[in-house]
TORKOL-4160 file (C-alpha; in steps of 0.2 Angstrom, whole numbers, padded with zeros to 4 digits, m for minus):
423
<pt num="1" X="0000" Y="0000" Z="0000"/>
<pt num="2" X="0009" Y="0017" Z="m0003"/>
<pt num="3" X="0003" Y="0033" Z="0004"/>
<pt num="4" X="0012" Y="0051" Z="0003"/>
<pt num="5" X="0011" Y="0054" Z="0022"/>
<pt num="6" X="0012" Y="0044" Z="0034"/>
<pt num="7" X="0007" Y="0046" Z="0052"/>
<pt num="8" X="0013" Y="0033" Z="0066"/>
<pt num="9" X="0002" Y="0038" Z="0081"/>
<pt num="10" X="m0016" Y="0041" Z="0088"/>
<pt num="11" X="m0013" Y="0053" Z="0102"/>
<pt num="12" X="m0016" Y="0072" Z="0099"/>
<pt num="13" X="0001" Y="0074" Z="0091"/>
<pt num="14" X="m0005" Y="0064" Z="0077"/>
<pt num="15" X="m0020" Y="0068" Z="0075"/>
<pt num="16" X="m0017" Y="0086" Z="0073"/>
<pt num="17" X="m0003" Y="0084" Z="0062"/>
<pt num="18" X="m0015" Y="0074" Z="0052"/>
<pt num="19" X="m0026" Y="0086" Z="0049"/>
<pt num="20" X="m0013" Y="0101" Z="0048"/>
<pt num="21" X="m0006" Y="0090" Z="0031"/>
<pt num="22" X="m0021" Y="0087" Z="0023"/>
<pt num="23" X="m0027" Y="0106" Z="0024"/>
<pt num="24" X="m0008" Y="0112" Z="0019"/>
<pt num="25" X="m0008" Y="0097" Z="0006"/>
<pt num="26" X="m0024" Y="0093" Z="0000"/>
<pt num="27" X="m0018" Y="0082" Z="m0014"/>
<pt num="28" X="m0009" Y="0071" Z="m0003"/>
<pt num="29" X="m0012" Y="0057" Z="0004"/>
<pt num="30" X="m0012" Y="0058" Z="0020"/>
<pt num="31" X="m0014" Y="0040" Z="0032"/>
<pt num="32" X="m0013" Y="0039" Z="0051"/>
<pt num="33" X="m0009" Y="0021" Z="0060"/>
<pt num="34" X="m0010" Y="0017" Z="0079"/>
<pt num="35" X="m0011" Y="0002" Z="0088"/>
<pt num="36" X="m0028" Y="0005" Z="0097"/>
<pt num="37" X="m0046" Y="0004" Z="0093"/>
<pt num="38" X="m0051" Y="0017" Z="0107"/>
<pt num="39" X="m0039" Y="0032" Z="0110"/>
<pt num="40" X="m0043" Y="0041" Z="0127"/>
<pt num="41" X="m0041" Y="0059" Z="0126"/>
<pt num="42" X="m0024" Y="0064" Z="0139"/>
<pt num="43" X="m0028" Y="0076" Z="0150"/>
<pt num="44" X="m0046" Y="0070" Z="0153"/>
<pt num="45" X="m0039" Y="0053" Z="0161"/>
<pt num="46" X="m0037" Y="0059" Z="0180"/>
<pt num="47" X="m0059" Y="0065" Z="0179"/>
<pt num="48" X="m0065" Y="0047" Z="0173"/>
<pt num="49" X="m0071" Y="0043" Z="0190"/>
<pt num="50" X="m0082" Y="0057" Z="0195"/>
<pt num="51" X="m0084" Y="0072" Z="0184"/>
<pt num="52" X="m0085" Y="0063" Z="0168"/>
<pt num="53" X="m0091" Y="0045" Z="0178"/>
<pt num="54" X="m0084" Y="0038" Z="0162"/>
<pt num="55" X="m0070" Y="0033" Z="0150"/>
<pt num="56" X="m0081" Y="0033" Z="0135"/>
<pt num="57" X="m0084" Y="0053" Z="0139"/>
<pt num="58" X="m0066" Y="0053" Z="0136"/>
<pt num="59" X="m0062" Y="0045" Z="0120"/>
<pt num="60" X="m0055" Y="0058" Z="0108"/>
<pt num="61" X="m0069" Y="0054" Z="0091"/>
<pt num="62" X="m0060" Y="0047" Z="0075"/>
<pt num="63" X="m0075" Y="0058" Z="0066"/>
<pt num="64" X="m0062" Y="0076" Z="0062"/>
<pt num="65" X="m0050" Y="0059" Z="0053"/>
<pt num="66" X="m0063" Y="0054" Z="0042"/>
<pt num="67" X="m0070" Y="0072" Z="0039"/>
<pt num="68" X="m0053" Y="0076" Z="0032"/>
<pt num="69" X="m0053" Y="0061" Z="0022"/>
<pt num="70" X="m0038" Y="0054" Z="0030"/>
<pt num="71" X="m0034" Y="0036" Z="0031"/>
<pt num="72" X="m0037" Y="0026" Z="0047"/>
<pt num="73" X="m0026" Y="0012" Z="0050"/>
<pt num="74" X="m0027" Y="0000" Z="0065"/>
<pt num="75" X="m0011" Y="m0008" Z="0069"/>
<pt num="76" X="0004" Y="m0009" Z="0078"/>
<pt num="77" X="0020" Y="m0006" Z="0066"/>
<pt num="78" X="0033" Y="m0015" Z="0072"/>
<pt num="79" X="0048" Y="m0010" Z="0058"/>
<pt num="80" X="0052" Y="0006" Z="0048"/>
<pt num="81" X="0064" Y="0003" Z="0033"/>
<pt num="82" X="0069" Y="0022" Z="0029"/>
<pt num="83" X="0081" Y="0017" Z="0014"/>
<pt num="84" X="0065" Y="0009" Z="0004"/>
<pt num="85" X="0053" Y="0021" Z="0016"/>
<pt num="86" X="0044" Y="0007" Z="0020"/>
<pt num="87" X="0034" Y="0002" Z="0036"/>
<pt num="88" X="0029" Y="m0015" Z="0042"/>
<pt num="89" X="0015" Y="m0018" Z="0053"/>
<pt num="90" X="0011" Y="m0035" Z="0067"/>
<pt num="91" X="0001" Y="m0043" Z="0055"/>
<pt num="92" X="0014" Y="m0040" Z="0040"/>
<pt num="93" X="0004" Y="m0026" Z="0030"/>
<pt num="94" X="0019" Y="m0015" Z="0023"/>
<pt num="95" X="0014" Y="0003" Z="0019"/>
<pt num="96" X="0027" Y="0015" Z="0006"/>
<pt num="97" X="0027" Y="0031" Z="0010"/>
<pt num="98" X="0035" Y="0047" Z="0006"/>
<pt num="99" X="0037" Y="0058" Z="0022"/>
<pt num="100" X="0035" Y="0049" Z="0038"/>
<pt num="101" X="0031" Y="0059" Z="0055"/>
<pt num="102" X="0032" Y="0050" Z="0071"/>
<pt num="103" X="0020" Y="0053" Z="0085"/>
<pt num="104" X="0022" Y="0038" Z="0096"/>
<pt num="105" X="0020" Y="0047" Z="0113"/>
<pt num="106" X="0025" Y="0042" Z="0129"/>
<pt num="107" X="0023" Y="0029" Z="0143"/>
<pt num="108" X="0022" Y="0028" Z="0162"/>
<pt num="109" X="0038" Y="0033" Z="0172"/>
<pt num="110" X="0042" Y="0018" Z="0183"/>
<pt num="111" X="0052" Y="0017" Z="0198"/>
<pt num="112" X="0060" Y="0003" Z="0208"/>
<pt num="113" X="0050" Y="0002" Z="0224"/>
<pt num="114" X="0049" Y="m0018" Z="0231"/>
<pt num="115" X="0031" Y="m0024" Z="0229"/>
<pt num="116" X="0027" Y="m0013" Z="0213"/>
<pt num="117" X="0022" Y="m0028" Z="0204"/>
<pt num="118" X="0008" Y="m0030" Z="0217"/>
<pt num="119" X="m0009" Y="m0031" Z="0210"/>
<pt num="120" X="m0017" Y="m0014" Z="0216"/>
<pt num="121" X="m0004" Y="m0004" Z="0209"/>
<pt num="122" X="m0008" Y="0006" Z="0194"/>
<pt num="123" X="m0001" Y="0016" Z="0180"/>
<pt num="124" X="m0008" Y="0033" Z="0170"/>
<pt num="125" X="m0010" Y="0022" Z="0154"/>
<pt num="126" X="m0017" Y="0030" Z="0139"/>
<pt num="127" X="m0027" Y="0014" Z="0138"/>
<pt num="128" X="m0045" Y="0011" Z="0136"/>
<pt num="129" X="m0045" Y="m0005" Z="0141"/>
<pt num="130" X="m0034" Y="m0002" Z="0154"/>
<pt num="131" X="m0042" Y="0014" Z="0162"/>
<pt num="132" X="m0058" Y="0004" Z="0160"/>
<pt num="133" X="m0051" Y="m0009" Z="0175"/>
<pt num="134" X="m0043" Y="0005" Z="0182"/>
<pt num="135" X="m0058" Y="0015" Z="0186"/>
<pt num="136" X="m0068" Y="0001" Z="0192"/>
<pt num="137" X="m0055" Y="m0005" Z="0204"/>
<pt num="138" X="m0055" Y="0014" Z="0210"/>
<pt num="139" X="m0073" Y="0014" Z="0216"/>
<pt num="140" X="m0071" Y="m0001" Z="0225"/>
<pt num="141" X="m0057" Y="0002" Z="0236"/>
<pt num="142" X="m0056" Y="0011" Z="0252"/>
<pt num="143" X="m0039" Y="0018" Z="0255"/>
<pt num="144" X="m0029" Y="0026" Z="0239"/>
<pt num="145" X="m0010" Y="0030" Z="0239"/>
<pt num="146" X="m0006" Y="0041" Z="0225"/>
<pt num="147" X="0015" Y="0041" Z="0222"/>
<pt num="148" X="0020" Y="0058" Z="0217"/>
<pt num="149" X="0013" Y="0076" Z="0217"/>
<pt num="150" X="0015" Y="0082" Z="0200"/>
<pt num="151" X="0002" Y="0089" Z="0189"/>
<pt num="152" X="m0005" Y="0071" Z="0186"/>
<pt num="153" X="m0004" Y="0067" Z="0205"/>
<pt num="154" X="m0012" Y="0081" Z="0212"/>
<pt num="155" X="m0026" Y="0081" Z="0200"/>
<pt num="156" X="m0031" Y="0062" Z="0202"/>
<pt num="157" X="m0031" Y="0067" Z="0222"/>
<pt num="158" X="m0045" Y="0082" Z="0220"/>
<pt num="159" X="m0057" Y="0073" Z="0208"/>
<pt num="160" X="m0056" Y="0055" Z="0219"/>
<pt num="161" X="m0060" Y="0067" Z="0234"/>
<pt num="162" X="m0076" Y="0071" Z="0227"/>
<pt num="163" X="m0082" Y="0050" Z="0229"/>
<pt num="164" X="m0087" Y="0046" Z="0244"/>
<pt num="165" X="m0080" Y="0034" Z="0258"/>
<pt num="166" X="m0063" Y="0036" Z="0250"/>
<pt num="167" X="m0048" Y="0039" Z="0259"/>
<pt num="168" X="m0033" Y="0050" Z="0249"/>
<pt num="169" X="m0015" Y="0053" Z="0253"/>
<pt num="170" X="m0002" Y="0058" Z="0239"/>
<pt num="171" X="0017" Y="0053" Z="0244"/>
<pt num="172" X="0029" Y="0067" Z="0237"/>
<pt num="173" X="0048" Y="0066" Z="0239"/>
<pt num="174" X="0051" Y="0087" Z="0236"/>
<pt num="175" X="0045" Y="0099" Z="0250"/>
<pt num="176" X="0030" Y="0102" Z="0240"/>
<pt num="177" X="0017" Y="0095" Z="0227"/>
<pt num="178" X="0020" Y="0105" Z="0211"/>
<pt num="179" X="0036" Y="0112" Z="0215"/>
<pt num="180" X="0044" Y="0108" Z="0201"/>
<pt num="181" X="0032" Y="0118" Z="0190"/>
<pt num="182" X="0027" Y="0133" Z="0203"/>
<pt num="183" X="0036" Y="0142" Z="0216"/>
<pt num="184" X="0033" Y="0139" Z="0234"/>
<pt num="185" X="0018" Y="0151" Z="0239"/>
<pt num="186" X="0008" Y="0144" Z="0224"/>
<pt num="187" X="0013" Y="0128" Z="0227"/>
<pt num="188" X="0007" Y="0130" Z="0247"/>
<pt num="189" X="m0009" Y="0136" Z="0240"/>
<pt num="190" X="m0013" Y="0120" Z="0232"/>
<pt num="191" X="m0009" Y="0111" Z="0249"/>
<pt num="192" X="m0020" Y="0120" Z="0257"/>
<pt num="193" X="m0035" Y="0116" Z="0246"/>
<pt num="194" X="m0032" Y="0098" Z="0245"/>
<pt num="195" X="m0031" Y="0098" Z="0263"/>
<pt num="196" X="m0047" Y="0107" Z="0265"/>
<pt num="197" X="m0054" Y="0093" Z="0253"/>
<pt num="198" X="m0047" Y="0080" Z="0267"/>
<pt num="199" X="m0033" Y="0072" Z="0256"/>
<pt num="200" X="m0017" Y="0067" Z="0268"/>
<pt num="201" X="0000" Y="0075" Z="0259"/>
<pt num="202" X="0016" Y="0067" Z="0265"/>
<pt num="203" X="0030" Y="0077" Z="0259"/>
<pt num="204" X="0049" Y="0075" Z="0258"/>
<pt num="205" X="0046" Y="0057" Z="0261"/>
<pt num="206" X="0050" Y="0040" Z="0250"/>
<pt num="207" X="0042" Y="0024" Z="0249"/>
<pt num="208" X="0053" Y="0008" Z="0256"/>
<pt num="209" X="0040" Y="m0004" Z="0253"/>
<pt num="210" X="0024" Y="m0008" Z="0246"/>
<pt num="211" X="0018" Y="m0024" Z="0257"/>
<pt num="212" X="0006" Y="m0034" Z="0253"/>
<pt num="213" X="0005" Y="m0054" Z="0251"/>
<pt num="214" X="m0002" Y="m0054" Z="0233"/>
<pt num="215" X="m0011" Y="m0037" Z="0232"/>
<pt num="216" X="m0005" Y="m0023" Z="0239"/>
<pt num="217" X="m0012" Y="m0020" Z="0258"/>
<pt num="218" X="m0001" Y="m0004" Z="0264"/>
<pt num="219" X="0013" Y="0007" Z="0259"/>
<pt num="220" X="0031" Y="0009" Z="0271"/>
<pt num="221" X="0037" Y="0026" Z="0272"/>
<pt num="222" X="0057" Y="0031" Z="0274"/>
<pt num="223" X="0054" Y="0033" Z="0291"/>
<pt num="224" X="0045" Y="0017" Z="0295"/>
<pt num="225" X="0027" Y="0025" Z="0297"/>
<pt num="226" X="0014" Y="0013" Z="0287"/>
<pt num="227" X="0000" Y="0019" Z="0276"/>
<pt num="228" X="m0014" Y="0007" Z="0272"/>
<pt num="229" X="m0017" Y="0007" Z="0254"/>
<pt num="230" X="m0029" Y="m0006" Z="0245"/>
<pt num="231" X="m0026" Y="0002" Z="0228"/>
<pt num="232" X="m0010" Y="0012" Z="0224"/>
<pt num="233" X="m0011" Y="0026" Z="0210"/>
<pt num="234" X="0010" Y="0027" Z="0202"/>
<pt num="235" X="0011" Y="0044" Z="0195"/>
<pt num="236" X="0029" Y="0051" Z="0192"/>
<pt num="237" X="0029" Y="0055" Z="0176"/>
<pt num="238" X="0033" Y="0048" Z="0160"/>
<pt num="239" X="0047" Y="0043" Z="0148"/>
<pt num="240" X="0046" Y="0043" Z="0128"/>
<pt num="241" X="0043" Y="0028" Z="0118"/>
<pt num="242" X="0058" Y="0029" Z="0107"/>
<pt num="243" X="0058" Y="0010" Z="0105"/>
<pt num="244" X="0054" Y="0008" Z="0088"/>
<pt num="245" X="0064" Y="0025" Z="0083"/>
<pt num="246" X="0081" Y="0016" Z="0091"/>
<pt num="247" X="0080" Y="0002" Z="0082"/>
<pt num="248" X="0078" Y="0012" Z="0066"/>
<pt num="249" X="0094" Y="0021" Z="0068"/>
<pt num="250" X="0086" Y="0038" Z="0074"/>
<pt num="251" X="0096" Y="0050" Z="0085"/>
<pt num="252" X="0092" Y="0049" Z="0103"/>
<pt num="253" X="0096" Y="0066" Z="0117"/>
<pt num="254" X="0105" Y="0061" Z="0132"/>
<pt num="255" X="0087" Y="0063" Z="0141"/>
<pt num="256" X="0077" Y="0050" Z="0132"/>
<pt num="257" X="0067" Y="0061" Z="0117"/>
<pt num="258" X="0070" Y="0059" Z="0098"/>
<pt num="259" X="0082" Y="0074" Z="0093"/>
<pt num="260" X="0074" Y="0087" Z="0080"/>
<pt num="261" X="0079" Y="0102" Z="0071"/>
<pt num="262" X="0068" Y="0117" Z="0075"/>
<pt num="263" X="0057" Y="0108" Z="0059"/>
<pt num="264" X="0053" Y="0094" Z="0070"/>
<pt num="265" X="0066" Y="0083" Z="0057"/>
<pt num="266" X="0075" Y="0069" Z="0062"/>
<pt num="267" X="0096" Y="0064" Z="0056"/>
<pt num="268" X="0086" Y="0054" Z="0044"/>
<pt num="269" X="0078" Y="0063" Z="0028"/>
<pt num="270" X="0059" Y="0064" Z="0027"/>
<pt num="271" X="0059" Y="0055" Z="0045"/>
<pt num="272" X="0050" Y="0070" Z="0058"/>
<pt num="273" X="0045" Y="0067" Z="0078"/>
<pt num="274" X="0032" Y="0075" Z="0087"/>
<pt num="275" X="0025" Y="0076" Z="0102"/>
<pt num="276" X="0031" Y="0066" Z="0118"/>
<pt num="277" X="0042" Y="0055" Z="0108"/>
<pt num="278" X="0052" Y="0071" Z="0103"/>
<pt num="279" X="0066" Y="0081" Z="0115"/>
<pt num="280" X="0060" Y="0099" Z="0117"/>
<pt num="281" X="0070" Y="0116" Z="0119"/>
<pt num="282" X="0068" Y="0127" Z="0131"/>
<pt num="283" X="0063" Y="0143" Z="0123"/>
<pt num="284" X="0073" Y="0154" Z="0135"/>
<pt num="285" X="0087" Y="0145" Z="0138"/>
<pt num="286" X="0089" Y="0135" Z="0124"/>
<pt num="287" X="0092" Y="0119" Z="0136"/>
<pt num="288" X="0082" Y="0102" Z="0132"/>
<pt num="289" X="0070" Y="0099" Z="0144"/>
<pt num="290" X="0058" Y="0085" Z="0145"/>
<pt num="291" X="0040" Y="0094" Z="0141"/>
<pt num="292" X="0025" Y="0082" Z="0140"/>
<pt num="293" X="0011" Y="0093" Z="0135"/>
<pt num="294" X="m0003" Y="0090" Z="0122"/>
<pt num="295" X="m0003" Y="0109" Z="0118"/>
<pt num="296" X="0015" Y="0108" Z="0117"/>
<pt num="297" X="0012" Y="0091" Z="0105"/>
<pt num="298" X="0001" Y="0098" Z="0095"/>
<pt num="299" X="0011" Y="0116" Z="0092"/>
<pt num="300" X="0026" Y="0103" Z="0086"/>
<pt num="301" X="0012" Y="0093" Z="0075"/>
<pt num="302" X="0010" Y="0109" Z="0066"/>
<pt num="303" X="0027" Y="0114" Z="0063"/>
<pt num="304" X="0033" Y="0098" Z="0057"/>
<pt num="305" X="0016" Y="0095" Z="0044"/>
<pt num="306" X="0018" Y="0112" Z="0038"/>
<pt num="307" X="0036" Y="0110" Z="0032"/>
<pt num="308" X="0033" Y="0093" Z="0026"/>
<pt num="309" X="0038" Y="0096" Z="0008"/>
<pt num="310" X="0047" Y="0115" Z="0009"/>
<pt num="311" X="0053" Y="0124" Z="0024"/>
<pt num="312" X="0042" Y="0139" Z="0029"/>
<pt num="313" X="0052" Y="0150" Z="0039"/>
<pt num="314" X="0038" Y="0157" Z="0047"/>
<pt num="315" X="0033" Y="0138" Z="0056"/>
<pt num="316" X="0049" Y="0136" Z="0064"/>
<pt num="317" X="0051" Y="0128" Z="0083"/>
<pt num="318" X="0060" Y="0141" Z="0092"/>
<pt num="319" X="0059" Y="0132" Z="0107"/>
<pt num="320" X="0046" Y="0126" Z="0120"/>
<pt num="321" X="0039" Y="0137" Z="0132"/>
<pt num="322" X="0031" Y="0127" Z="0145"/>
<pt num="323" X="0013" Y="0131" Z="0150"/>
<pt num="324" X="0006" Y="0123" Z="0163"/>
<pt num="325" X="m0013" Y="0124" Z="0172"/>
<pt num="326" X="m0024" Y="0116" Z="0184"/>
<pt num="327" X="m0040" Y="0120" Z="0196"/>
<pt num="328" X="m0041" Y="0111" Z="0212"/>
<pt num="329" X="m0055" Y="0115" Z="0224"/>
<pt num="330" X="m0063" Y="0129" Z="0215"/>
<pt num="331" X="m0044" Y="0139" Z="0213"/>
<pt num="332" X="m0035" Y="0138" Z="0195"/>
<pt num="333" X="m0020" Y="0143" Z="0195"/>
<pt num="334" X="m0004" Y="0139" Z="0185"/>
<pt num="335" X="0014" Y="0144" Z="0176"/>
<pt num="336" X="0023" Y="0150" Z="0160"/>
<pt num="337" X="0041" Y="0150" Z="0157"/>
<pt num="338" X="0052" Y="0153" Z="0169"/>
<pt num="339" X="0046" Y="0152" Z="0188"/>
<pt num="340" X="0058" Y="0163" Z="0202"/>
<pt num="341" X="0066" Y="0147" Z="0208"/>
<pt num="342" X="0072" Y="0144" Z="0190"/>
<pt num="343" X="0079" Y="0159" Z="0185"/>
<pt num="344" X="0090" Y="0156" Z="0203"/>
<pt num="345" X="0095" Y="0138" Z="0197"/>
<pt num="346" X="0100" Y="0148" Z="0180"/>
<pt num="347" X="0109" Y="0159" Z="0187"/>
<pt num="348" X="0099" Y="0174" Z="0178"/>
<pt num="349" X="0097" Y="0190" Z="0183"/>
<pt num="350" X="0080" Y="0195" Z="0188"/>
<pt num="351" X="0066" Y="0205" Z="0192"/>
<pt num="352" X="0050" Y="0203" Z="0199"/>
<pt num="353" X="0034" Y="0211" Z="0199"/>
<pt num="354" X="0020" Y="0204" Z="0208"/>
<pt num="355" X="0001" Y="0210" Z="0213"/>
<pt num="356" X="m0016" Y="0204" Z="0220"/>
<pt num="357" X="m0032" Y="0210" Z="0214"/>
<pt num="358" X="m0049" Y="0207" Z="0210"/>
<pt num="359" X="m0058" Y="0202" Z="0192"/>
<pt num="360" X="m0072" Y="0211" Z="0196"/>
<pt num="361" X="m0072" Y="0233" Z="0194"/>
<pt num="362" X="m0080" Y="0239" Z="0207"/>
<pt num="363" X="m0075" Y="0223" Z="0219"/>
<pt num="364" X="m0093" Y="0222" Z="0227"/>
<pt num="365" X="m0101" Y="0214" Z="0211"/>
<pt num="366" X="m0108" Y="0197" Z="0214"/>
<pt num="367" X="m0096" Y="0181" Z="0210"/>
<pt num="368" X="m0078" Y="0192" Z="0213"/>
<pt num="369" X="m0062" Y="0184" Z="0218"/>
<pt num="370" X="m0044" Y="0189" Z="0218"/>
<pt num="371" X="m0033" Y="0186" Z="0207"/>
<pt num="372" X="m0014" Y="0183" Z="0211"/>
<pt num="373" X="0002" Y="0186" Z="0199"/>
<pt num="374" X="0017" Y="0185" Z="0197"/>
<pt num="375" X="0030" Y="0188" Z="0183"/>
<pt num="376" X="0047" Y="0186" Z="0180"/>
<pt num="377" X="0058" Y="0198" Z="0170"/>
<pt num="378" X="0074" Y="0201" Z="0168"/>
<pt num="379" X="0086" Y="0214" Z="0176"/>
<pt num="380" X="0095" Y="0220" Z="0158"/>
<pt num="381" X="0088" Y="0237" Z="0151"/>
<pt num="382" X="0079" Y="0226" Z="0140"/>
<pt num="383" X="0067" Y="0219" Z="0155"/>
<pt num="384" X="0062" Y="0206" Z="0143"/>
<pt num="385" X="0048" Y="0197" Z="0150"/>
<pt num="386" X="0053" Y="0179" Z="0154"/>
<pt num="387" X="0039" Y="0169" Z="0166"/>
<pt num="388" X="0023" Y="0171" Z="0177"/>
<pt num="389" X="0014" Y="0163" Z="0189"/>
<pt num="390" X="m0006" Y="0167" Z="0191"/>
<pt num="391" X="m0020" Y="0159" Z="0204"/>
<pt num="392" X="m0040" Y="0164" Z="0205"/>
<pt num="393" X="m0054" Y="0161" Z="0195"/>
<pt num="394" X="m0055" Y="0149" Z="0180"/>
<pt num="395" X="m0050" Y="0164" Z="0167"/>
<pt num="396" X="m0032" Y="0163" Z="0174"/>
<pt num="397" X="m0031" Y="0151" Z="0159"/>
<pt num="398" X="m0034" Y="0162" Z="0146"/>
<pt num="399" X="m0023" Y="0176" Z="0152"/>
<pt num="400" X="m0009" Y="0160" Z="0157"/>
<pt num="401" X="m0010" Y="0159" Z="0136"/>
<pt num="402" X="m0008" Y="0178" Z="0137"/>
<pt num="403" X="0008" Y="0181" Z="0145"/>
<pt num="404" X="0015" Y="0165" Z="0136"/>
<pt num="405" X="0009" Y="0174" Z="0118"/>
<pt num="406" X="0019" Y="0191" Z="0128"/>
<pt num="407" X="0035" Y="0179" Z="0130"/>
<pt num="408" X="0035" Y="0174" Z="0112"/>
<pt num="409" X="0032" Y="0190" Z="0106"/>
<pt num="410" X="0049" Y="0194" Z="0117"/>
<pt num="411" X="0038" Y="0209" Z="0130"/>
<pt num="412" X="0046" Y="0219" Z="0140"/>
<pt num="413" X="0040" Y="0224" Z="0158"/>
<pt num="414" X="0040" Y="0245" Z="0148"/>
<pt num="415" X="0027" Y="0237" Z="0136"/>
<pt num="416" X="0014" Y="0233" Z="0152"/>
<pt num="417" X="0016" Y="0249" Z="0156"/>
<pt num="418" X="0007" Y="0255" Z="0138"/>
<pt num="419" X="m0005" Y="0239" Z="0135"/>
<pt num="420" X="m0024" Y="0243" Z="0129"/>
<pt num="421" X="m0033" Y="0232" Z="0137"/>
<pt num="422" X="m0052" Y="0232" Z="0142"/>
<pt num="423" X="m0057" Y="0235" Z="0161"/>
């Protein structure tokens, strides 16, 4: 079978670079293959037990495919021959293609803790069938353990919060959940809600053991103190699946992802890698970092389809700018670019400006809360803008996607000063 291009992945990196080729390329054919019947839609897997009650109100619909008249193929491909640019699937289909883009995503992070084989410990898998088990096990357990307060972590915590009878702990090894992403009064204000939602945080602590005879039946801390625990939730992150690009002869980053050009092309010719499979550059200072975002995917799916067949200067990867949000208990709050305990570990020289106010003019309107921000910049004449932090209301998405467009856009803090904006 011979195609023109050809996708190896479901998730959103795929799908959008799908799309994004056959709108630029309408002649083309364009043919997208992934190994499972059912893809589940990223970061909607943490709300399938309460807020969505479901995993089929998850499923990201195969509908804007075949609306776009792109090929679906079910399978798992198993070899890709770039000197004949051919692809072989499991059951020995070959596909010919003349530019290939891989989107194969990422897996679970594991760590070596004894008693992780136990049954009652569980993965984030992007799996249908999995998350199907997953949730049922969920609702029938008592006492939940979830390992690590990232993003992921923290937000499985809230929404199992809401079912009742549940009991919740998250075990973080860092000072603070989120800490990674926000500084320390942000971070403490997410610890606060969850508290308030009765979930147990135990912080600076590592697991010794999970014990258990066949399933799991409590959790050892460092420090000796045990934690029952009937179901265990393992949420540090994840790694790429460069698997299939090793054995290829694909360049790999010292940090796990396929190495790119700022085209999303790979050391081989017509050969690209998007998404969490892909390393990512820092967009300030120009370091690979490991960002596994579907809004960072799907920005690298429309470089890479866009300079498929000629290089458009204007849909270049100039690097990554992380952009990271949440809502817990009713506060959303979040980061872009550089927090203040980054631009220390940098060694940059910084400024920053931070206020509290309300969203509402005057403040005694009904439904007005505070918003809290802060913003990095730096201390040249230039006081180009470089990160913020913002918590209130659930807007403090939209203007998060503000200050990251600022960033790009290379702001300064003088250019605040002169903004038009409504009030």
């Amino acid at each position: 079978m011979k195609t023109d291009i050809l996708i190896i992945g479901g998730g959103p990196a795929g799908v959008v670079a799908g799309i994004t080729a056959k709108k630029h390329y309408p002649s083309k054919q364009v043919t997208l293959v992934r190994k499972e019947e059912k893809t589940v839609i990223p970061c909607g897997i943490p709300y399938i037990f309460n807020r969505l009650d479901s995993v089929d109100k998850n499923l990201m619909p195969d509908q804007s495919l075949l609306n776009n008249k792109i090929n679906l193929v079910i399978g798992e491909v198993i070899e890709i021959k770039p000197k004949e640019k051919q692809i072989i699937l499991k059951n020995s289909d070959v596909f010919d293609y003349d530019k290939l883009i891989l989107a194969l995503g990422s897996a679970p992070q594991l760590i070596p803790i004894p008693g992780i084989e136990k049954e009652g410990v569980w993965l984030v898998k992007k799996d249908y069938e999995y998350l199907e088990k997953f949730r049922e096990a969920v609702l029938k357990s008592k006492n939940v353990i979830i390992i690590g307060g990232g993003f992921i972590g923290v937000e499985f915590a809230e929404e199992l919060s809401g079912i009742k009878n549940l009991n919740i702990s998250i075990i973080e090894k860092l000072d603070h959940c989120l800490i990674t992403n926000l500084d320390e009064e942000f971070a403490l204000a997410v610890e606060e809600k969850l508290k308030n939602r009765g979930i147990k945080i135990f912080t600076g602590k590592t697991i010794k053991e999970i014990g258990g005879k066949e399933k799991t039946e409590y959790v050892e801390l460092d420090n000796g103190e045990k934690l029952a625990a009937d179901l265990i939730i393992l949420s540090i992150g994840a790694r790429p699946n460069i698997e299939l690009a090793q054995k290829t002869g694909i360049k790999i980053e010292e940090k796990g992802g396929i190495m790119v050009d700022e085209y999303m092309r790979t050391n081989i010719p017509d050969i690209f890698a998007i998404g969490d499979c892909a390393q990512t550059r820092d967009f300030i200072t120009n370091k690979n970092i490991p960002i596994m975002l579907a809004s960072v995917a799907a920005t690298e799916a429309r470089i890479a389809a866009n300079n498929l067949y000629q290089i458009e200067l204007i849909r270049e990867n100039k690097g990554t700018i992380g952009v990271f949000s949440t809502f817990v208990d009713g506060l959303a709050l979040g980061a872009v670019g550089l927090t203040e305990k980054r631009a220390k570990e940098e060694k940059i020289d910084y400024l920053v400006g931070e206020a509290e106010a309300f969203n509402r003019h005057p403040a005694s309107l009904p439904r007005t809360e505070k918003i809290k921000v802060k913003l990095i910049f730096t201390k040249s004449s230039e006081g180009l803008l470089l990160g913020g932090e913002i918590m209130g209301p659930e807007s403090v998405g939209e203007m998060l996607n503000i200050l990251s467009m600022a960033i790009q856009q290379k702001t300064s803090l003088f250019d605040f000063n002169t903004w038009q904006i409504a009030t």
